[in-house]
Backbone of each chain as ProteinMPNN parsed JSONL, in Angstrom:
{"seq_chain_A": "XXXXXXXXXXXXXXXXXXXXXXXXXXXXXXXXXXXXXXXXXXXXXXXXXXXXXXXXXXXXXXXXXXXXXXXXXXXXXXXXXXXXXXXXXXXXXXXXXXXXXXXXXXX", "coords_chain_A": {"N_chain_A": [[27.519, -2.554, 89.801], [30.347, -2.343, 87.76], [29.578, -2.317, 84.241], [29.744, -5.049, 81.479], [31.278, -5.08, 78.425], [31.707, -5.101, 75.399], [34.305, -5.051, 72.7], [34.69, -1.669, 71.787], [33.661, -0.041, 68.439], [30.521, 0.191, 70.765], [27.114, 1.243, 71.611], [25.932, 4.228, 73.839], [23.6, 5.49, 75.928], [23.293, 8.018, 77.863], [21.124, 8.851, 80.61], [20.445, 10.983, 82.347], [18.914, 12.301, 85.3], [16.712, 14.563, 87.812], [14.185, 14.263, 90.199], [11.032, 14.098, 91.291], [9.176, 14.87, 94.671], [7.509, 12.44, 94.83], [7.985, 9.11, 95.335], [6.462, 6.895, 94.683], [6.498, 3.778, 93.686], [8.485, 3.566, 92.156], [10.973, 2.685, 92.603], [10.484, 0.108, 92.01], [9.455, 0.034, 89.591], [11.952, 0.795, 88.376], [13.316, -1.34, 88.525], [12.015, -3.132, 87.544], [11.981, -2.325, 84.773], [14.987, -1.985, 84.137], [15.372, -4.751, 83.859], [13.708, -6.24, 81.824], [14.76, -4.392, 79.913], [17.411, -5.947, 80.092], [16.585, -7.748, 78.188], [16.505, -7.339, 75.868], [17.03, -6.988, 72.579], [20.804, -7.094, 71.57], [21.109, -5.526, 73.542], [23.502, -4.533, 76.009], [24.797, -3.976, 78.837], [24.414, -2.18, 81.936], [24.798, 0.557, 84.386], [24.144, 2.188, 87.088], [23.481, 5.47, 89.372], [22.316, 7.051, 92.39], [22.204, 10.366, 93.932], [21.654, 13.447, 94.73], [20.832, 13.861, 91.998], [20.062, 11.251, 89.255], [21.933, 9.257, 87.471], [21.637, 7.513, 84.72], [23.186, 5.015, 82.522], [23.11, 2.974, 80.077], [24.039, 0.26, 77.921], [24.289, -0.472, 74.574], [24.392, -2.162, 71.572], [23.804, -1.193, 68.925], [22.522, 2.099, 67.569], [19.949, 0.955, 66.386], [18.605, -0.965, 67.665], [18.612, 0.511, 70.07], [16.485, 2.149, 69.727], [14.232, 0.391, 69.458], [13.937, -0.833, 72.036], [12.625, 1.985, 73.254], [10.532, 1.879, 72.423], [9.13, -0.115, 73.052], [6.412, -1.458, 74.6], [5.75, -1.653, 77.461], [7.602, -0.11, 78.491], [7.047, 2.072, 77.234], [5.025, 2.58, 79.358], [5.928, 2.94, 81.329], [7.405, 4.721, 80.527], [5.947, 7.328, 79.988], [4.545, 7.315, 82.587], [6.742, 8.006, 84.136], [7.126, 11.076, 83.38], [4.519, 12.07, 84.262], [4.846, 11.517, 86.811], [7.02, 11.238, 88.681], [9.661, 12.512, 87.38], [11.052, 15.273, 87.263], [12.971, 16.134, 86.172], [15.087, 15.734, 82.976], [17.589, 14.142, 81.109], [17.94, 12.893, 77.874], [21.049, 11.114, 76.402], [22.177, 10.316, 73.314], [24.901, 8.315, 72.643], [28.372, 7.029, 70.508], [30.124, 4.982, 71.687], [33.587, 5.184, 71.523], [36.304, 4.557, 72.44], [37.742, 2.833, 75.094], [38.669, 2.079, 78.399], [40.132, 0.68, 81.399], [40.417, -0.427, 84.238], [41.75, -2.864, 87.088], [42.076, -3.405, 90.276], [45.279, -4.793, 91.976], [46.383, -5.506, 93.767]], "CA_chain_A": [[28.569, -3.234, 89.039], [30.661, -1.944, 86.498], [28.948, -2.804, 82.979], [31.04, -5.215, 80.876], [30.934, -4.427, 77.281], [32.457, -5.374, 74.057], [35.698, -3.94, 71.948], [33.742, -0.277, 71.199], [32.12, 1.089, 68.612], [28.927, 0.282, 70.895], [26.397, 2.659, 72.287], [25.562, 4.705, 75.295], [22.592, 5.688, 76.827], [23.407, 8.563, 79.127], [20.377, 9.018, 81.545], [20.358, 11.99, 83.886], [17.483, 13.007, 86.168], [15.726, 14.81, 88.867], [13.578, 13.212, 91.373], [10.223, 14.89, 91.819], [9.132, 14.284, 95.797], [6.737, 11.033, 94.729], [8.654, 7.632, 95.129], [5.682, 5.884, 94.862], [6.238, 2.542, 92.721], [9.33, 3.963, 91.52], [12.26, 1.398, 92.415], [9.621, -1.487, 91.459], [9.331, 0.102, 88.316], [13.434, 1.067, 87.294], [14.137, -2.828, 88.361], [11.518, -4.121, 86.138], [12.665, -1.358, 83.146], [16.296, -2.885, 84.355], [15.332, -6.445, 83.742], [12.97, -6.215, 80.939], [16.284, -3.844, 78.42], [18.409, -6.642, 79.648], [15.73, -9.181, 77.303], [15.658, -6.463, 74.372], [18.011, -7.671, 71.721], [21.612, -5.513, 71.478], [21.388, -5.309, 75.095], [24.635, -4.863, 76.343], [24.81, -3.584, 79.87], [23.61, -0.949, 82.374], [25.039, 1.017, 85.102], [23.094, 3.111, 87.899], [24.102, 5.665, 90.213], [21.644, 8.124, 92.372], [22.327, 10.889, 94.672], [21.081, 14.491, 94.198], [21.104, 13.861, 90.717], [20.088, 9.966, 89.083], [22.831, 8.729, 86.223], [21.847, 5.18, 84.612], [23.703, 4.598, 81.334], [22.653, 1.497, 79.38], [25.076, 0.291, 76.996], [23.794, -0.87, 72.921], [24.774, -2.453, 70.526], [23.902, 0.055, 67.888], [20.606, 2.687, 67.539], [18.815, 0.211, 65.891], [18.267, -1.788, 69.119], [17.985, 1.293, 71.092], [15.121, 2.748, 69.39], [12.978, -0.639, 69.606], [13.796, -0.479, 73.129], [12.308, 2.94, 72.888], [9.169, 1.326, 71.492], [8.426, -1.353, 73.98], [4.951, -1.117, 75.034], [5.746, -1.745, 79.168], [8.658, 0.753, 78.359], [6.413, 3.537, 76.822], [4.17, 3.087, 80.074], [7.01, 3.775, 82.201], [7.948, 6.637, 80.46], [4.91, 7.753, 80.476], [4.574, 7.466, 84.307], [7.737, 8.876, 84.871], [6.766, 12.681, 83.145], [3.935, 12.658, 84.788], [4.895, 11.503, 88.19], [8.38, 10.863, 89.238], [10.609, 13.087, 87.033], [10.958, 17.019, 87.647], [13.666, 17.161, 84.351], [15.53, 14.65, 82.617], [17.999, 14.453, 79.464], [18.565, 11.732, 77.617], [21.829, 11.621, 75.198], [22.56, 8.906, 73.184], [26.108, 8.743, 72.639], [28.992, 5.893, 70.349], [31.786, 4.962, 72.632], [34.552, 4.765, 70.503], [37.227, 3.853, 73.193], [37.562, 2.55, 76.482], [40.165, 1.553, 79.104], [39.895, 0.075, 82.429], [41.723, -0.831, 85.591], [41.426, -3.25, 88.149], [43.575, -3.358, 91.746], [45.565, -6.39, 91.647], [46.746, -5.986, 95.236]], "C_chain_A": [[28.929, -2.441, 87.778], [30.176, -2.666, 85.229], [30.266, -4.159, 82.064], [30.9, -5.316, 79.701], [32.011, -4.897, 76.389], [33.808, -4.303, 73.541], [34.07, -2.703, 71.74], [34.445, -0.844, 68.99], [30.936, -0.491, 69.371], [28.187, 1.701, 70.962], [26.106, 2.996, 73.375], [24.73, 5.435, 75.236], [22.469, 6.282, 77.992], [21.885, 9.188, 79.583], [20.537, 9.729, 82.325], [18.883, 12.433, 84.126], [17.507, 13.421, 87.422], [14.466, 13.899, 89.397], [12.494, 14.525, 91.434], [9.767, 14.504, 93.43], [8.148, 12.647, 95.74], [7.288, 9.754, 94.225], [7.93, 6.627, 94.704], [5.8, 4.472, 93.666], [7.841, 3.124, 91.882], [10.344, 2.991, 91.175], [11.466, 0.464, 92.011], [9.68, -1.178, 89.849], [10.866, 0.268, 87.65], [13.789, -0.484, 87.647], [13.554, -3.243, 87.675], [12.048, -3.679, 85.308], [13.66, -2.333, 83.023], [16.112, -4.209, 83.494], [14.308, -6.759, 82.751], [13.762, -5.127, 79.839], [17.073, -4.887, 79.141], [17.689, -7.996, 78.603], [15.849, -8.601, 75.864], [17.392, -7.252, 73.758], [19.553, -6.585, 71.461], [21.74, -4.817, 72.544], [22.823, -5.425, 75.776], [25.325, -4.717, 77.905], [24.168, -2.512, 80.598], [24.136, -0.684, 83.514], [24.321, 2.119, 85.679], [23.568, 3.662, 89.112], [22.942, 6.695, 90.878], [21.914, 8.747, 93.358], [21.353, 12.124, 94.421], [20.594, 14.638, 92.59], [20.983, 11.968, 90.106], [20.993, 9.882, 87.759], [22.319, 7.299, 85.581], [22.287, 5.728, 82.721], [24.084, 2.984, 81.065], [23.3, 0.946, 77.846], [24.219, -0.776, 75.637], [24.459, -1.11, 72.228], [24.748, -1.521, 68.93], [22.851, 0.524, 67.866], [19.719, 2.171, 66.805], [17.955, -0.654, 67.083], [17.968, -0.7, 70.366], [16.778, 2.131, 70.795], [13.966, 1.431, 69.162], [12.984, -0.852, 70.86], [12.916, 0.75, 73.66], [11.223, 2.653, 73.005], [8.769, 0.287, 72.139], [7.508, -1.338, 74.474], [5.141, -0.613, 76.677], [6.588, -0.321, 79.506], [8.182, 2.292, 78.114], [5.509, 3.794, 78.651], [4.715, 3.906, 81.191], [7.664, 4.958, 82.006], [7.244, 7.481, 80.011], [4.244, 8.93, 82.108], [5.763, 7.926, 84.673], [7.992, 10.644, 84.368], [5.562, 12.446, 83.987], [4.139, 12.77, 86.168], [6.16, 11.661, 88.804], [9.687, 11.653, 89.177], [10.082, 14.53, 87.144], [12.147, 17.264, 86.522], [14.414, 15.547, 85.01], [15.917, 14.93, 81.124], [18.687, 13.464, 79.265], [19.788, 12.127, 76.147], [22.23, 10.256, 74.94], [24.281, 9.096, 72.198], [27.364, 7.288, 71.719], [29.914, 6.005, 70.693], [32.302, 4.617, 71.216], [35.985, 4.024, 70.998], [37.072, 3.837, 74.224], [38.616, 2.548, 77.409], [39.82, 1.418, 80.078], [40.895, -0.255, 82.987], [41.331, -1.67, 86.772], [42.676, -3.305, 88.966], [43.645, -4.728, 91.836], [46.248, -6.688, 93.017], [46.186, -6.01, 96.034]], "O_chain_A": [[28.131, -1.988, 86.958], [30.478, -3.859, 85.252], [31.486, -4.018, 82.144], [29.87, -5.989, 79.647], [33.167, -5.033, 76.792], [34.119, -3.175, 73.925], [32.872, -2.955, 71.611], [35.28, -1.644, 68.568], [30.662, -1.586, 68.879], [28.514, 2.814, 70.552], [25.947, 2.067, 74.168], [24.907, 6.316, 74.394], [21.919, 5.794, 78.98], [21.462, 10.072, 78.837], [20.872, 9.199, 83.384], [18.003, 12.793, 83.344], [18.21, 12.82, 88.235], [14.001, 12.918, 88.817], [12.873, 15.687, 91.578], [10.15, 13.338, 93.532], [8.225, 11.855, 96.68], [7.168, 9.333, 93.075], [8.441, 5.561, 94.357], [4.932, 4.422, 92.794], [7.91, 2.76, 90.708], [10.627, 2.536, 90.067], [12.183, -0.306, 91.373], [9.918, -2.046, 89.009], [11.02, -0.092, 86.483], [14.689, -0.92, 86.929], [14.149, -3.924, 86.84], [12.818, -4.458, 84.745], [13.598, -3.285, 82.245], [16.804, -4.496, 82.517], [13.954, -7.924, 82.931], [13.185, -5.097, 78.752], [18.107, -4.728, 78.492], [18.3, -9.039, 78.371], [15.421, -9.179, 74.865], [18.368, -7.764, 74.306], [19.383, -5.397, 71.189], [22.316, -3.732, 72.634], [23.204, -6.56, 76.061], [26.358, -5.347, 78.13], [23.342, -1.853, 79.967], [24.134, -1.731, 84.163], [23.869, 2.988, 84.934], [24.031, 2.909, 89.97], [22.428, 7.36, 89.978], [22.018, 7.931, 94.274], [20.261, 11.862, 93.918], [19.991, 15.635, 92.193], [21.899, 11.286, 90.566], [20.587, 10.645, 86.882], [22.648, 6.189, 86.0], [21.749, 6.573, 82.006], [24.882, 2.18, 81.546], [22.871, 1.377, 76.775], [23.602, -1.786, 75.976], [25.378, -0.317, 72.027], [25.655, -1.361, 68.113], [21.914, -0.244, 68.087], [18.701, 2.799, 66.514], [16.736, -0.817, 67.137], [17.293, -0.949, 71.364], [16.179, 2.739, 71.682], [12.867, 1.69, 68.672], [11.844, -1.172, 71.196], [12.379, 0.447, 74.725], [10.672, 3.273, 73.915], [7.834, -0.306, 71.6], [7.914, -0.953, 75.571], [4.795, 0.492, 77.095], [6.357, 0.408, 80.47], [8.664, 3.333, 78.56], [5.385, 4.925, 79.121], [4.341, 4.931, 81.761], [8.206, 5.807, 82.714], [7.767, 8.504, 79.568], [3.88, 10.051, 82.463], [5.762, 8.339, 85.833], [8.86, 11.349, 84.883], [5.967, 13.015, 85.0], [3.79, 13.767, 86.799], [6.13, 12.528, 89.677], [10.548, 11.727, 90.054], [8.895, 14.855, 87.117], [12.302, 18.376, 86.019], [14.47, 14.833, 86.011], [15.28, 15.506, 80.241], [19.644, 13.032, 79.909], [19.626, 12.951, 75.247], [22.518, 9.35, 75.721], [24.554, 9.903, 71.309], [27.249, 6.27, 72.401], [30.714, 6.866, 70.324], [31.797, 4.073, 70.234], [36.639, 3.219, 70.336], [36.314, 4.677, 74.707], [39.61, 3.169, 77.032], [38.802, 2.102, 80.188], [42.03, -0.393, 82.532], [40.509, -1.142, 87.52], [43.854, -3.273, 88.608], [42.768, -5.592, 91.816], [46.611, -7.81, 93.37], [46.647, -6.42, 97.099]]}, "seq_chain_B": "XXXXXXXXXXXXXXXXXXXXXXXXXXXXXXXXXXXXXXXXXXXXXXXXXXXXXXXXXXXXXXXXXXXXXXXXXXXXXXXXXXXXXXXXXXXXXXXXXXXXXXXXXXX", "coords_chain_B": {"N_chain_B": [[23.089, 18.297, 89.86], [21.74, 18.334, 86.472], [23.994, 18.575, 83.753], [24.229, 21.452, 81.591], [24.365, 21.198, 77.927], [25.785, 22.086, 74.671], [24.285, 22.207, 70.741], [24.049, 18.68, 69.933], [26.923, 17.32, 67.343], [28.944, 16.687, 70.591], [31.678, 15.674, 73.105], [31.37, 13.087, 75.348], [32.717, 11.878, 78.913], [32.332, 8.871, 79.865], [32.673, 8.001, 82.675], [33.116, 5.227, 85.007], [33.346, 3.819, 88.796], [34.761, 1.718, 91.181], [35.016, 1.613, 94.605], [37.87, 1.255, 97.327], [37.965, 0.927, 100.47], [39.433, 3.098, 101.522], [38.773, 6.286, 102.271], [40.402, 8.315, 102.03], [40.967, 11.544, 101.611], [39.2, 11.874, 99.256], [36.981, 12.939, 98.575], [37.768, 15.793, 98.699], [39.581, 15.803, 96.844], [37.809, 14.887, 94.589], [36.446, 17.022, 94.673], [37.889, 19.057, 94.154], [39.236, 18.384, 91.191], [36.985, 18.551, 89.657], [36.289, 21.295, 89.603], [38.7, 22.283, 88.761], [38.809, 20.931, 86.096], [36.582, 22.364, 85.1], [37.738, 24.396, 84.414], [39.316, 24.058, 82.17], [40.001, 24.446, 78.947], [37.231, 23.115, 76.239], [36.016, 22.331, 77.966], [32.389, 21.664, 79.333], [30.648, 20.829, 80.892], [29.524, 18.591, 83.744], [28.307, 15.8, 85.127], [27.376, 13.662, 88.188], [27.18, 10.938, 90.256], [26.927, 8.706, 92.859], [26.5, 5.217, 94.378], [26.482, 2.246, 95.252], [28.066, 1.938, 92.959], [30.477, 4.369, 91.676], [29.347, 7.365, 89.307], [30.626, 9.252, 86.731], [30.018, 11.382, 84.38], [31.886, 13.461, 82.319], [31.336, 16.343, 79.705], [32.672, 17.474, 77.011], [33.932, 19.591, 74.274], [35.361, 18.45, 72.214], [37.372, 15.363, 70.943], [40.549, 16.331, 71.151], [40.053, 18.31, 73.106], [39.715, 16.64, 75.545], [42.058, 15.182, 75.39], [43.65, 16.92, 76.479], [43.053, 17.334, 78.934], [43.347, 15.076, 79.997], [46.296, 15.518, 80.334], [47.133, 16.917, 82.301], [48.915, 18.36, 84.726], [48.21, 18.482, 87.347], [45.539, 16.659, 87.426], [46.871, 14.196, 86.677], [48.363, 13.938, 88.439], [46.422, 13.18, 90.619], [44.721, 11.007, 88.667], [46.964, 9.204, 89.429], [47.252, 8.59, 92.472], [44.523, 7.647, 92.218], [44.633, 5.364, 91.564], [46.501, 4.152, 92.955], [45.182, 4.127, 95.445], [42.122, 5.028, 95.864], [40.412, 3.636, 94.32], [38.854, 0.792, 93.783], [38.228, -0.892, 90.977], [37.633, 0.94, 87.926], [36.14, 2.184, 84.637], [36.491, 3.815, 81.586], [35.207, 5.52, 79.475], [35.203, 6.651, 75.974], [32.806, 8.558, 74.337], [31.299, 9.841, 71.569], [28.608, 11.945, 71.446], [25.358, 12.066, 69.923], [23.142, 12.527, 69.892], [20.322, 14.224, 71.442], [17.835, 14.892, 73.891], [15.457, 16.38, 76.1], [13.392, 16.633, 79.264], [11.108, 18.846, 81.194], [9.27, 19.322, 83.998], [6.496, 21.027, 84.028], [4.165, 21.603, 85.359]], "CA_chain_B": [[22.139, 19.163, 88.525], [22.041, 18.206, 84.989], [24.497, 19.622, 82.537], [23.301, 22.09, 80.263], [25.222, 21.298, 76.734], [25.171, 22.641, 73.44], [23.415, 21.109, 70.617], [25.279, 17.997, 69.775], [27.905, 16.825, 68.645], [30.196, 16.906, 71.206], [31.796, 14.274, 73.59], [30.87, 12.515, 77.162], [33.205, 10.843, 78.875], [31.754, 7.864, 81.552], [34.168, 7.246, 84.158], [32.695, 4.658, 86.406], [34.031, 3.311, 89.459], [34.188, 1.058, 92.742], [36.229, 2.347, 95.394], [38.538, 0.927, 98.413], [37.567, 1.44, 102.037], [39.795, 4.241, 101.657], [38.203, 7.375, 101.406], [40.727, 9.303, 103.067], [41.249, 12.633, 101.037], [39.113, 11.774, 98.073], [35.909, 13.915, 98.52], [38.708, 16.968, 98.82], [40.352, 15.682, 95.756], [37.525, 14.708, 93.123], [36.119, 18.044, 94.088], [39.477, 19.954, 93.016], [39.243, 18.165, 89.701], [36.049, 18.94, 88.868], [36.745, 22.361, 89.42], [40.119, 22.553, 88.137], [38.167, 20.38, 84.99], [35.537, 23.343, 84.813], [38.776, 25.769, 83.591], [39.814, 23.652, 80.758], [39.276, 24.91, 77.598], [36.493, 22.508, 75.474], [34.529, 21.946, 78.511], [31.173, 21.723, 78.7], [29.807, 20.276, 81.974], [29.74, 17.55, 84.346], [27.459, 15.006, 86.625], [28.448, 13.051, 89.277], [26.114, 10.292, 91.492], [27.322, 7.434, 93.36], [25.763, 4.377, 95.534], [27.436, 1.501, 95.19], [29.483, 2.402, 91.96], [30.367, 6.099, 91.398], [29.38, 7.211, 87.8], [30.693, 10.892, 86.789], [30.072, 11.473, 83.193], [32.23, 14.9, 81.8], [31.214, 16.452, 78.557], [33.696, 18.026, 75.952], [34.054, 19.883, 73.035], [36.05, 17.565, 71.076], [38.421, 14.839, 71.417], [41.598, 16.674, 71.622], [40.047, 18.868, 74.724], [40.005, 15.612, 76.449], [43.487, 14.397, 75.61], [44.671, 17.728, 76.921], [42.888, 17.261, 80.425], [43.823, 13.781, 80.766], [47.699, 15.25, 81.024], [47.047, 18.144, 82.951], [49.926, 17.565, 85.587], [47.323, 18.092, 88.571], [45.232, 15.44, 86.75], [48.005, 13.095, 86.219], [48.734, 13.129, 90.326], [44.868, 12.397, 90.962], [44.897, 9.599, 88.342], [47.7, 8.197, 90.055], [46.411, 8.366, 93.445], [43.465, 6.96, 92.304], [45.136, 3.732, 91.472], [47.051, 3.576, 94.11], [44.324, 4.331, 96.791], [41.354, 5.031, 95.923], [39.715, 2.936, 93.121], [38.645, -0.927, 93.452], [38.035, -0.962, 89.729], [37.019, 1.921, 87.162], [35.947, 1.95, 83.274], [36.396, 5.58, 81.211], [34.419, 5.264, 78.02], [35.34, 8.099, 75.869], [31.863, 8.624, 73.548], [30.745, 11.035, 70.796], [27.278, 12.079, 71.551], [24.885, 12.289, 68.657], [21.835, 13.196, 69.957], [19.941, 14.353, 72.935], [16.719, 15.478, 74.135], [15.352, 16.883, 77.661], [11.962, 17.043, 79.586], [11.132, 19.712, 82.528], [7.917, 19.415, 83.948], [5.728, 22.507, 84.3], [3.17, 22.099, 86.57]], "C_chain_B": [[22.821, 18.569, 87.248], [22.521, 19.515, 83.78], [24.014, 20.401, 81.458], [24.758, 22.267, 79.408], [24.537, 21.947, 75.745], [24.685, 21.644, 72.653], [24.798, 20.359, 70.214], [25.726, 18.091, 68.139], [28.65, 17.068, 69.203], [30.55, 15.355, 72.087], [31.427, 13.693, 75.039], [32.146, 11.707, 77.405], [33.212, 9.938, 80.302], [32.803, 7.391, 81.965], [32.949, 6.217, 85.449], [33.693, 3.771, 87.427], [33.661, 2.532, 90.246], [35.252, 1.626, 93.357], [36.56, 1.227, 96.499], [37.915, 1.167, 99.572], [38.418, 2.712, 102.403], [39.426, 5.396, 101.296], [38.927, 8.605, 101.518], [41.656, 10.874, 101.855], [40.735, 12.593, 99.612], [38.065, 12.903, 97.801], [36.933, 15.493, 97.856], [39.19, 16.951, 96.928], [39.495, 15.429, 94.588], [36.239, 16.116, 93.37], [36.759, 19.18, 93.105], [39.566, 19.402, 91.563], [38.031, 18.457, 89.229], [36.022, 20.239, 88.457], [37.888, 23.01, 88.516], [39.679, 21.761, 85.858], [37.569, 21.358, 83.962], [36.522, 24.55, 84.377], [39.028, 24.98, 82.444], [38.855, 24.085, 79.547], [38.593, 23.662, 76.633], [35.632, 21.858, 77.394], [33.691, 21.774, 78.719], [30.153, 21.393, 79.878], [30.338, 19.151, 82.604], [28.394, 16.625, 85.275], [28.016, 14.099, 87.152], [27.02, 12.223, 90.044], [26.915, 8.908, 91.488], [26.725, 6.919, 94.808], [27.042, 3.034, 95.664], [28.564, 1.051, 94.056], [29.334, 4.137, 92.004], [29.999, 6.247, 89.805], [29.818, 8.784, 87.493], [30.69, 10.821, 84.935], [30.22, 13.11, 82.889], [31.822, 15.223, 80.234], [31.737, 17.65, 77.991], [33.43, 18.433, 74.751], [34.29, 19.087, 71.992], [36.895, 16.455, 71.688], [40.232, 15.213, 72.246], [41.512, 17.925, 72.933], [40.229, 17.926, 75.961], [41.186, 15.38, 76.794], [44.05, 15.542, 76.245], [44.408, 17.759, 77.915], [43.421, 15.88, 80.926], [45.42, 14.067, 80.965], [48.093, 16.522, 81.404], [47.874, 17.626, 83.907], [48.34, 17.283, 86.934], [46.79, 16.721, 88.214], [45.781, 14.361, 86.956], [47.936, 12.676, 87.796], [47.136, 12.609, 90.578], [44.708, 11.387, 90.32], [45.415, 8.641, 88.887], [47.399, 7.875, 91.48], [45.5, 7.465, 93.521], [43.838, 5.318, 92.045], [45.861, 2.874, 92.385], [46.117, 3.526, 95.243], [43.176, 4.357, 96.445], [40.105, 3.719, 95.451], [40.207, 1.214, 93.369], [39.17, -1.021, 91.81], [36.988, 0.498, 89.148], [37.329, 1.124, 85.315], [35.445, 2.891, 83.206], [35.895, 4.906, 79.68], [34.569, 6.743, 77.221], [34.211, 7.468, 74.415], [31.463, 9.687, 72.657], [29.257, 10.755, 70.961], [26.131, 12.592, 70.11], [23.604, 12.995, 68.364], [21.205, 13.38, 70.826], [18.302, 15.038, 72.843], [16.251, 15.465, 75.655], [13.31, 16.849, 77.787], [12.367, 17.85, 81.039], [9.442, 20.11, 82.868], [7.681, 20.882, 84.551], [4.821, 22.695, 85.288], [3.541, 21.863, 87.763]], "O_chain_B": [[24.018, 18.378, 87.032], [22.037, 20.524, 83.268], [23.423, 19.915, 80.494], [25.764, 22.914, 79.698], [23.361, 22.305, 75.692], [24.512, 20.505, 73.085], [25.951, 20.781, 70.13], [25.028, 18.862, 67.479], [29.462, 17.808, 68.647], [29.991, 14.275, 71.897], [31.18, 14.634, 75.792], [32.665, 11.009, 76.533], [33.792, 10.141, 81.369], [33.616, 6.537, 81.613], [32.266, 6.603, 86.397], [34.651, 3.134, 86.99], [32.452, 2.333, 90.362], [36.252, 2.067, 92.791], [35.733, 0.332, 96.674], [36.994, 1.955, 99.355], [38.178, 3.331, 103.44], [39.622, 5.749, 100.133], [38.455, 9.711, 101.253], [42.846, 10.9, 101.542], [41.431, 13.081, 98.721], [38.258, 13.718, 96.899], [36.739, 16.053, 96.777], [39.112, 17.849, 96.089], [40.035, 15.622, 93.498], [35.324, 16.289, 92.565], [36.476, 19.795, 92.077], [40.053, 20.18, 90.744], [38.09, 18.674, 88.019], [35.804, 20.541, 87.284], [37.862, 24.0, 87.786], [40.196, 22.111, 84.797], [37.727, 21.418, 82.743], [36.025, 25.615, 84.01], [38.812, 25.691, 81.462], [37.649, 24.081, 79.305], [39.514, 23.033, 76.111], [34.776, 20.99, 77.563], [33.549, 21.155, 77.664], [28.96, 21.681, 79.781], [31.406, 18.663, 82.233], [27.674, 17.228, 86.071], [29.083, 13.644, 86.739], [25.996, 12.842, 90.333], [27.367, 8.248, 90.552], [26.511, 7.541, 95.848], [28.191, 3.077, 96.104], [29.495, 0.249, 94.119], [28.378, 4.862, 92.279], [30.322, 5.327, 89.054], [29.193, 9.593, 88.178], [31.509, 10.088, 84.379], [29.313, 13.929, 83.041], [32.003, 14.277, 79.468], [31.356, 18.756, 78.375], [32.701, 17.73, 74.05], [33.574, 19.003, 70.995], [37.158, 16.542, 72.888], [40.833, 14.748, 73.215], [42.477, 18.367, 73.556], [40.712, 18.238, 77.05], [41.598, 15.317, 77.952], [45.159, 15.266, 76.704], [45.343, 18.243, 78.553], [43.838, 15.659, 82.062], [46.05, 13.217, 81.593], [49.084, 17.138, 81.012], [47.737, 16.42, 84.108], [47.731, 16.253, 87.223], [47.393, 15.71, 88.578], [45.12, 13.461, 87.474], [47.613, 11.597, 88.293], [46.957, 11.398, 90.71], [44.487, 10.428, 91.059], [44.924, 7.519, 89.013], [47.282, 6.665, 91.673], [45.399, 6.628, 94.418], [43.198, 4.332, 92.411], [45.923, 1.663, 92.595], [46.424, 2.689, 96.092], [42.773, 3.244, 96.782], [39.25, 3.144, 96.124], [41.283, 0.63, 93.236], [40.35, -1.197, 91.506], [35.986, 0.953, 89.699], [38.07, 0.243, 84.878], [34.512, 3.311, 83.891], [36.323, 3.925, 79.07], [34.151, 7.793, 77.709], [34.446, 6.495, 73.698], [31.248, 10.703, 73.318], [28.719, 9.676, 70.713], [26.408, 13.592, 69.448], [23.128, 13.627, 67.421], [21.381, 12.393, 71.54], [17.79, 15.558, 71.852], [16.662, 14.568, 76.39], [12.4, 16.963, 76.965], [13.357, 17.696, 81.755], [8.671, 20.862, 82.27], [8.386, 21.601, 85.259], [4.678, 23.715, 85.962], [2.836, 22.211, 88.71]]}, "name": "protein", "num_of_chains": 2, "seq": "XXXXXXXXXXXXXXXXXXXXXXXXXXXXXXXXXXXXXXXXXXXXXXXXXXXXXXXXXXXXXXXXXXXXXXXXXXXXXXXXXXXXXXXXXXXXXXXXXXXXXXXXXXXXXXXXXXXXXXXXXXXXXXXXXXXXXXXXXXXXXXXXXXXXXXXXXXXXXXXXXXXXXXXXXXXXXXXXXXXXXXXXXXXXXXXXXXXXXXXXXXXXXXXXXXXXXX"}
C-alpha cells in the first residue's frame, strides 16, 4: 500500500539492502519491526518493496521520533541480527520531504 | 544494487506506485527512463524494487536538476502514458536528504 502521509515537511527513511543467502526468521522479524515503528510515536507510515535489491521507506514525523525509534531495545536486536546474519550491505538515508503529489485512476 | 551517492546533501525522489493489469510496454519503457534519467545532468543514482507496490527512489543533485527531468519531452510522454495506462495509483515525494550511513559485511 501506498503510505498516506500528512501536508510535508515530514520525514523519510530510505532503506536499501542486500539479502545475504540466510532467510532464516527474517520475514517474522521485518513484520514484527513493521508493527512494533507503527506503535513508536511520530509514526507516520511505511512502504516495502523487494526484488534484487530490498527498498522499505518509513515515513516520520520529524528526527526526533526517528532516532528513539533507533533506540528501541527489540529494534537494536534486530539490527543487530540483521549485520550479522541477513544483510550483505545496506544504506540508510534519512531524508525531509518537502513536497509531494499524487494520482489516483478515476476510471 | 544500491546507489552509491555523494556525501549528503542532495535530493531523493520516492515515486511509489500500484499498477493496472496492463503491463503491456512498461518494462521497455521504465527501463528507457532510467537510462535516459542516468544522462541528465545532477544525477546521482537510482533503485528500483517492486512486489505488490513498485518503489523507485532517484537521487539528485539539487532541486532544479529534478525540475529539469520532470520536463524532459521523453519524460513528459512516459508520465502521460503512465496515467493513462499504466499506474493504479502513484505518490512522488520530492525529499532533501540529510544524512546517510552504509554497512557491508566482510566476512
Amino acid at each position: 500500500m501506498i503510505a498516506t502521509t500528512p501536508q510535508p515537511p515530514y520525514y523519510a527513511v530510505i532503506f536499501t539492502s542486500t539479502k545475504t543467502t540466510t532467510d532464516e526468521g527474517y520475514n517474522e522479524m521485518a513484520d514484527k519491526m513493521i508493527a512494533l515503528a507503527a506503535k513508536q510515536e511520530g509514526f507516520l507510515g511505511v512502504e516495502a518493496a523487494r526484488n534484487e535489491i530490498g527498498i522499505t521507506v518509513s515515513y516520520w514525523k520529524d528526527v526526533a521520533s526517528i532516532k528513539k525509534w533507533k533506540e528501541v531495545s527489540e529494534h537494536k536486536i534486530a539490527q543487530e541480527k540483521g549485520k550479522t546474519t541477513w544483510y550483505k550491505s545496506f544504506k540508510t538515508r534519512i531524508a525531509k520531504v518537502e513536497r509531494d503529489y499524487e494520482f489516483h485512476k478515476t476510471n
